[in-house]
Every structure is written in structure tokens, then in C-alpha cells.
C-alpha positions as CSV (number, residue, x, y, z in Angstrom):
1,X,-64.1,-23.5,-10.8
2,X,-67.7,-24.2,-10.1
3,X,-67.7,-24.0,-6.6
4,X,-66.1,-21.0,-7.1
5,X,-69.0,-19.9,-9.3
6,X,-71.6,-20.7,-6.5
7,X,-69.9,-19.1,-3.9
8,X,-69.8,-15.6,-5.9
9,X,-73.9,-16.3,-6.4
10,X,-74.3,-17.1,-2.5
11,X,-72.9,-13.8,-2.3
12,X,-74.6,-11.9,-5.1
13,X,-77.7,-13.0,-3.3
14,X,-76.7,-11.7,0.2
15,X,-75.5,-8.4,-1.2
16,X,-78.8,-7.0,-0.8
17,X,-79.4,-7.9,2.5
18,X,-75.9,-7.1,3.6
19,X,-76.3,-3.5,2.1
20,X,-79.8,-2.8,4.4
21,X,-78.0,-3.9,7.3
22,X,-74.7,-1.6,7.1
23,X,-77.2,1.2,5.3
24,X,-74.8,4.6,6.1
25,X,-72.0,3.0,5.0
26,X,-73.5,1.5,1.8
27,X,-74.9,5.4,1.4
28,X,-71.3,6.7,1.7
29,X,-69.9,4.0,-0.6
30,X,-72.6,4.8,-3.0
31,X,-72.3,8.2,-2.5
32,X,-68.4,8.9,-3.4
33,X,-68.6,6.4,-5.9
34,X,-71.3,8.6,-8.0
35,X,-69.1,11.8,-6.7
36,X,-65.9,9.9,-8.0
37,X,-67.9,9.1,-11.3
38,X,-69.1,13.0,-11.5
39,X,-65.9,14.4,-11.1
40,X,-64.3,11.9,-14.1
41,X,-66.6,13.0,-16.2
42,X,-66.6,16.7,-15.5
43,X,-62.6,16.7,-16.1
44,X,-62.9,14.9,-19.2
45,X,-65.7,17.1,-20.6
46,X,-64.8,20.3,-19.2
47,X,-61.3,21.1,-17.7
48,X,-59.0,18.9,-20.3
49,X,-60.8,20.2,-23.4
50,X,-59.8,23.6,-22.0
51,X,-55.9,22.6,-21.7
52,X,-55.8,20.7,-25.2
53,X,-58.0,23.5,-27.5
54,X,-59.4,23.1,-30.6
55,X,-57.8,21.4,-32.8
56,X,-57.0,23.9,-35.8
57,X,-56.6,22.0,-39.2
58,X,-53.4,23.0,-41.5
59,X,-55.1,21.7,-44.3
60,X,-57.2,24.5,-46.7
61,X,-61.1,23.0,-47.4
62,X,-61.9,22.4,-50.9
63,X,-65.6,23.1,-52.6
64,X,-66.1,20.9,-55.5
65,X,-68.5,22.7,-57.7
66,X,-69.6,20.2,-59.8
67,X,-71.0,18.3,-56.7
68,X,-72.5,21.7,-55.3
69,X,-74.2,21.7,-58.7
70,X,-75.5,18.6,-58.5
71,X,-76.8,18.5,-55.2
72,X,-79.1,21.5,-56.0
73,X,-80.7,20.4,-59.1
74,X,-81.7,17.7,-57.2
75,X,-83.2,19.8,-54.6
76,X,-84.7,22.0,-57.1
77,X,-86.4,18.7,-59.0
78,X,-87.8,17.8,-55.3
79,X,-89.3,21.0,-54.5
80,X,-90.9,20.8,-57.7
81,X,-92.7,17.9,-57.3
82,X,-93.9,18.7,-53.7
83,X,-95.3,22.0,-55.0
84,X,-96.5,20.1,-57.8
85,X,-98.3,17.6,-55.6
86,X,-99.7,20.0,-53.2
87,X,-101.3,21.5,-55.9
88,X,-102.8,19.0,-57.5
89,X,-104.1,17.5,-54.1
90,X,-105.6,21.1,-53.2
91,X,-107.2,20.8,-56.6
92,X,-108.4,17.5,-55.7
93,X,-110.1,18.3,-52.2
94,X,-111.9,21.2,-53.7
95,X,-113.1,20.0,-56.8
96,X,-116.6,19.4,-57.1
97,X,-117.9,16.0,-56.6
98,X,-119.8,14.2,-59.4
């Protein structure tokens, strides 16, 4: 198992110099593997969500009041304290010093 290990290193380390020497065909490996990679992800993205659809929900969507409620006094308490604030820190900068 370890010598297996070094042999894969030995030729991790000449991969480099192997690559320079055979340049055009490490260009043309490179180059329809990124073209292979491009196309995967254009027909995932593109052409199979155009087969498949959207996928339309049976179910009907509820609105919970009570939480809509809520959710907007809470708002309202906030926006009351940041006009509150700004207020009092325009006050602030323009009062007269002592």
C-alpha cells in the first residue's frame, strides 16, 4: 500500500512537466473537459427544467391572521423607536452647547 502511495506522488509530481511537453493535447483534454462540464450544466439548468415544469402545488395556502397581526405590531413598535431616536439625536446635534 505505501509504495503504491509513492508511486501516485512520483507521478503527481511529473504531471506538470508531462502536461508542458504534450501541450495541444493537454489543451484539447482540457478543453472538452470544460466543454463536457458546460454542456452538464447547461442541460441541468436549462433544457430539463423546460421538460419537467413548475411544479404546481395541490395544496390551497393558508394566512394565519393572528401571526400577520403580530408581526406588524412589532414592526410598528420598531419604526417607532427609530423615528423616535432620530429625533432625539437631531435634537441632540443641534442643540446649543453649554
Amino acid at each position: 500500500m505505501p509504495n503504491r502511495i509513492v508511486k501516485i506522488k512520483i507521478f503527481l509530481k511529473k504531471l506538470p512537466q508531462l502536461a508542458a511537453e504534450h501541450l495541444f493535447l493537454s489543451f484539447l483534454i482540457s478543453f472538452l473537459l470544460v466543454l463536457a462540464l458546460g454542456f452538464f450544466v447547461f442541460y441541468r439548468y436549462s433544457i430539463l427544467t423546460e421538460r419537467e415544469g413548475p411544479a404546481i402545488s395541490e395544496s390551497q395556502m393558508s394566512f394565519d391572521e393572528q401571526s400577520y397581526q403580530e408581526l406588524s405590531k412589532i414592526w410598528q413598535d420598531r419604526e417607532k423607536r427609530l423615528t423616535e431616536d432620530a429625533i432625539s439625536d437631531i435634537k441632540i446635534r443641534f442643540a446649543e452647547p453649554l
